[in-house]
N, C-alpha and C positions, 0 to 999 in steps of 0.2 A: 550526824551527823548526822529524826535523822542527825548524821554529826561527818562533818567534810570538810576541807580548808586545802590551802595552797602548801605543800611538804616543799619546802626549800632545801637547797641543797645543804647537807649537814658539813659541818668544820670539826676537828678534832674530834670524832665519832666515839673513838673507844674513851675518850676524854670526857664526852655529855655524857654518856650513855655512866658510865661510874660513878659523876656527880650524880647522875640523878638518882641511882639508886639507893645512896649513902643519904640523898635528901628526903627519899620517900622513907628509908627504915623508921624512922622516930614521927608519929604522925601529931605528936607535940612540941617539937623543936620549931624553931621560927625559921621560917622558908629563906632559903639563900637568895642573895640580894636580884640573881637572875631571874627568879621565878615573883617575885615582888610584882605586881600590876594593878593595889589596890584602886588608883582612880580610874580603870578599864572596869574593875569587878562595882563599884559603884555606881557606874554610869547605869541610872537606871531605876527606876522604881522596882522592886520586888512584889509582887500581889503576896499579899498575906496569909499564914496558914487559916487565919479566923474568915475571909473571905470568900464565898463560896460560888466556885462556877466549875466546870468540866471540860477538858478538851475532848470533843467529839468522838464517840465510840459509836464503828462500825461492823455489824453483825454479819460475817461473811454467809450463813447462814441463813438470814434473811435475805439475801444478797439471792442464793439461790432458789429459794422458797418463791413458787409464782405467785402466792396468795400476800407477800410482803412484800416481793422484790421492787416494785416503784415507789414503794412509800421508802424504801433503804435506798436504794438510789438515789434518790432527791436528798435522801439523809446524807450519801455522800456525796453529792454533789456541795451541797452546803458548806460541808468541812473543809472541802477542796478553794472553793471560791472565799470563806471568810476568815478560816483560822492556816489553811497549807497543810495541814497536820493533823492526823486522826489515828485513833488504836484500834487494830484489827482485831475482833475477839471471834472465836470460832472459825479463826482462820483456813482450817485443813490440811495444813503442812502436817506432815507426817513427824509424829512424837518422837520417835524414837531416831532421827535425822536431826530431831533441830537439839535431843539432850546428847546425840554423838557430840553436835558442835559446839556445846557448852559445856561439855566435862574437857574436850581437848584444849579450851580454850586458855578456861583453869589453870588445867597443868602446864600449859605453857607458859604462861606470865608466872606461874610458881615454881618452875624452873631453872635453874643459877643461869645468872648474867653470863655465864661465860659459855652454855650453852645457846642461849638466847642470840648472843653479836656471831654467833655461827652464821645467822643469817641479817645480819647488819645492815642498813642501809649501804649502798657504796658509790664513793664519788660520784655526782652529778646523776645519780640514778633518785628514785623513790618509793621504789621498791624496795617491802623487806623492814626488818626492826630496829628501831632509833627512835630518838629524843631530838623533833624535826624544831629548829628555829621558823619562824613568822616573823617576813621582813614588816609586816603591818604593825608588828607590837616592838618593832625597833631590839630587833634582837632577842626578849624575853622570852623566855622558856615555856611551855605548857605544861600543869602541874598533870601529866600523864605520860604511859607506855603505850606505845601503836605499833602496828604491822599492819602495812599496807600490801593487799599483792591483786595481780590481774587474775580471776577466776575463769573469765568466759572471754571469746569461744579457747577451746582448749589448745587452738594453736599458736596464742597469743598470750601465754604463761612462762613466765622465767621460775624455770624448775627446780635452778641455785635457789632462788630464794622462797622457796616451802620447806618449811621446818618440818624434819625428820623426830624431832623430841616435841611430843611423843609419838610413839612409832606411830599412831594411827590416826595424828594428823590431815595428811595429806590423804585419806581415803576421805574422813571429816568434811574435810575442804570441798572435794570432789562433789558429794551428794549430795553435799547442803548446797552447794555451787545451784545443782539442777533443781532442787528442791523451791529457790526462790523464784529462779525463771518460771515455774508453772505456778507459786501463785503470784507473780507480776503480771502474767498473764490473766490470770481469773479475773484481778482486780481492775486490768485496762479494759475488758470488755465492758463491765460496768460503767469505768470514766467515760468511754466509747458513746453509752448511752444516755448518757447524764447529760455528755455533749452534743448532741444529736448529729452525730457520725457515723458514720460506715466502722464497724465492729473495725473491721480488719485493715482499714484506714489507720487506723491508732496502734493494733498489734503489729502491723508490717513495720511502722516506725520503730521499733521494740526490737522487733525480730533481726536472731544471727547479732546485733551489735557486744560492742564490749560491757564486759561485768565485772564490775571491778569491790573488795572487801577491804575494810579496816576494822581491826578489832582494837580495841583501847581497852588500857587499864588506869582508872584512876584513882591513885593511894586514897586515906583519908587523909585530912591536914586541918588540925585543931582552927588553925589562922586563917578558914577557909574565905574569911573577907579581903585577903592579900594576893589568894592565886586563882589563876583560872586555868579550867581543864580543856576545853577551845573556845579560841576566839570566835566571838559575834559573827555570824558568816551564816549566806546561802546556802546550800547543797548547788554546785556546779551542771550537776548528769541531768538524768530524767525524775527517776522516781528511786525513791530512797525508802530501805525497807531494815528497819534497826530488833532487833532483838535483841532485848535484855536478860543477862546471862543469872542476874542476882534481882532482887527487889529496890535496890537502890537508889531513891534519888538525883539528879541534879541537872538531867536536859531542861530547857528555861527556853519559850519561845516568846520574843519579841509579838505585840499588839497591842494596839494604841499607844504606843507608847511604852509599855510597860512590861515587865517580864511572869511570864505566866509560869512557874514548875509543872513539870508532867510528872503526875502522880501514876506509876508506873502501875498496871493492873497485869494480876497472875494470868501466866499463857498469853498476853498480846502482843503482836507488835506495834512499833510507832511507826506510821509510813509518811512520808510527807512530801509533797510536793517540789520539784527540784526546778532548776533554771531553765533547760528544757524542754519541761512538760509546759513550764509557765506560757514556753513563745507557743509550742504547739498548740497550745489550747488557744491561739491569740488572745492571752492576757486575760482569759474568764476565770482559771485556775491562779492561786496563787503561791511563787517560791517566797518562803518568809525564812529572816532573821532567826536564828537559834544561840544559844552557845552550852559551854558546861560548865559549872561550877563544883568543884569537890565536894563531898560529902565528911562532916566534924570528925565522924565515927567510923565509918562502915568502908570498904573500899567498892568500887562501884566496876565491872566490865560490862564491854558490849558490844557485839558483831552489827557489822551492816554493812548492807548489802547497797550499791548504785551499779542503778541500769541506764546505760547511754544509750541513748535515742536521733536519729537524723531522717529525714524523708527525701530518698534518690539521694544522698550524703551533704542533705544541707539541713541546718538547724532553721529550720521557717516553720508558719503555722500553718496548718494542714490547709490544703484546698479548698475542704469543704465548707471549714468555719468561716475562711475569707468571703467564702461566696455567701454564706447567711449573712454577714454582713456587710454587704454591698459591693464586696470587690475592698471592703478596709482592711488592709493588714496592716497590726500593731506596731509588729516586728519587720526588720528588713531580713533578708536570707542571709546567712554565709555559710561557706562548706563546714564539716563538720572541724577537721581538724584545725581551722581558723580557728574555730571558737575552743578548740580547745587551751590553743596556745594564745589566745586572747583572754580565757576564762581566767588560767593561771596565772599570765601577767598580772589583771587586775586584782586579783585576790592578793597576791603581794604586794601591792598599794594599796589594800583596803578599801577597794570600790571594787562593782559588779561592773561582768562585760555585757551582762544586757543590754544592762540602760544605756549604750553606747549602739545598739539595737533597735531601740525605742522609734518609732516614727511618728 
């Protein structure tokens, strides 16, 4: 998400939600005919494991370091503008915050089902735990478990739906919540300057807005050439910050054509560029194509974190970049909540609402 997509509204809830469970126990049995989307999962050339390239690692550490910091700046800047997508190593998030929110995470998806739909998705809502339909994939299922909820600001949280199992949860939730606001912040000072803007130009866009988390769990599945864990999709918000809970394989970012796997590195995250950040930055940065694909063996979870972003409550690209160049802006404005309820339409159709954006 990064890993994110358009959560439709769910149909016979406690009805998916059982199928899927009965579909994940056997990671050998051949996938019910809903979760079927081999000519999606094909679309695509794979880069090979013999082939050899990296997706961009950035040293937060250098990041800080005056004697690095513009050679790693440039570094990510680069990441920013040609691949969306880069792994933070020596991040700073505080240890023992980010393994509270990877041990509750665990046990929550290890948890019985009938604790779990305690907090269910519910009608016309999307908030909360379920097995969400994708009107883009004509109804098919995603070979994964999700819990989507609002983290930030905390008055903007539906408290029904924070899971109580396990009891310490929702404390979990809470400090890792704050945890990634300060370093989304660390990390936009730098984009700040990569872009030659006013630090706080870019942070005020950031600032006070909503935070919102998905955590996924995705089974293994022998047949994994048949199902997919999410559809081909943008990241919607700002800036997308994913941790990975296990070592496991199978985020895949679209470039040239072709699907790159993110060879997950110990202690990083994946942060990557959202739809957003793309306009703010008037289209210097860029939001790219991802998806997931299951993993034969191993089961794979993973938190992430999107930060929404707007300037004076409109999704436009900052003032200053317009004026570097020449008064061009890429993007047309709209209020924030336009685009959100524009973003979601088109992600249900399988088209971005940017490029409806686009000037």
């Amino acid at each position: 998400m990064g890993e994110s997509r358009n959560y439709d509204k769910i149909v016979n809830r406690d009805e998916i939600t059982d199928a899927a469970a009965s579909a994940f126990a056997d990671a050998g049995q051949s996938p019910p005919e809903k979760y079927i989307r081999t000519e999606e999962v094909l679309d695509g050339v794979v880069v090979g494991e013999d082939e050899s390239y990296e997706l961009p690692v950035v040293d937060m550490a250098r990041l800080l370091d005056p004697e690095s910091s513009a050679t790693e700046i440039a570094k990510l800047g680069d990441a920013c503008r040609n691949w969306g997508f880069f792994q933070l190593i020596n991040h700073g998030a505080d240890d023992a915050v980010v393994q509270q929110m990877k041990d509750n995470t665990v046990q929550f998806f290890n948890s019985p089902l009938e604790s779990k739909k305690k907090v269910a998705v519910r009608e016309n809502g999307f908030e909360g735990f379920g097995h969400h339909y994708s009107r883009a994939s004509v109804g098919k299922l995603d070979w994964a478990e999700s819990m989507i909820l609002v983290t930030q600001p905390p008055e903007a949280r539906n408290m029904e739906m924070w899971p109580t199992n396990p009891p310490t949860f929702r404390d979990a939730l809470e400090v890792y919540s704050v945890e990634m606001i300060s370093l989304a912040r660390r990390l936009l000072g730098f984009m700040a300057a990569d872009l030659g803007v006013e630090r706080d130009a870019l942070l005020d866009a950031f600032a006070d807005k909503r935070q919102s988390m998905a955590i996924h769990y995705y089974p293994p599945c022998r047949h994994r050439e048949k199902v997919m864990g999410i559809t081909p999709h943008t990241d919607g918000l700002g800036l997308t910050l994913l941790l990975h809970v296990d070592d496991t394989p199978g985020l895949q970012i679209r470039k040239g054509g072709r699907w790159f796997p993110v060879r997950p590195l110990p202690g990083a995250f994946v942060v990557n560029v959202a739809d957003i950040l793309d306009v703010l930055s008037n289209g210097a940065y860029r939001s790219v194509e991802h998806r997931v694909i299951p993993d034969a063996e191993r089961g794979r979870t993973t938190v992430v974190i999107f930060q929404e972003a707007a300037v004076g409550g409109m999704v436009a690209p900052l003032p200053g970049l317009v004026e570097k160049k020449g008064g061009e802006a890429r993007y047309r404005p709209v209020e924030i909540e336009e685009y959100i309820k524009g973003n979601f339409d088109a992600l249900a159709h399988g088209t971005r609402f940017i490029e409806s954006l686009r000037i």
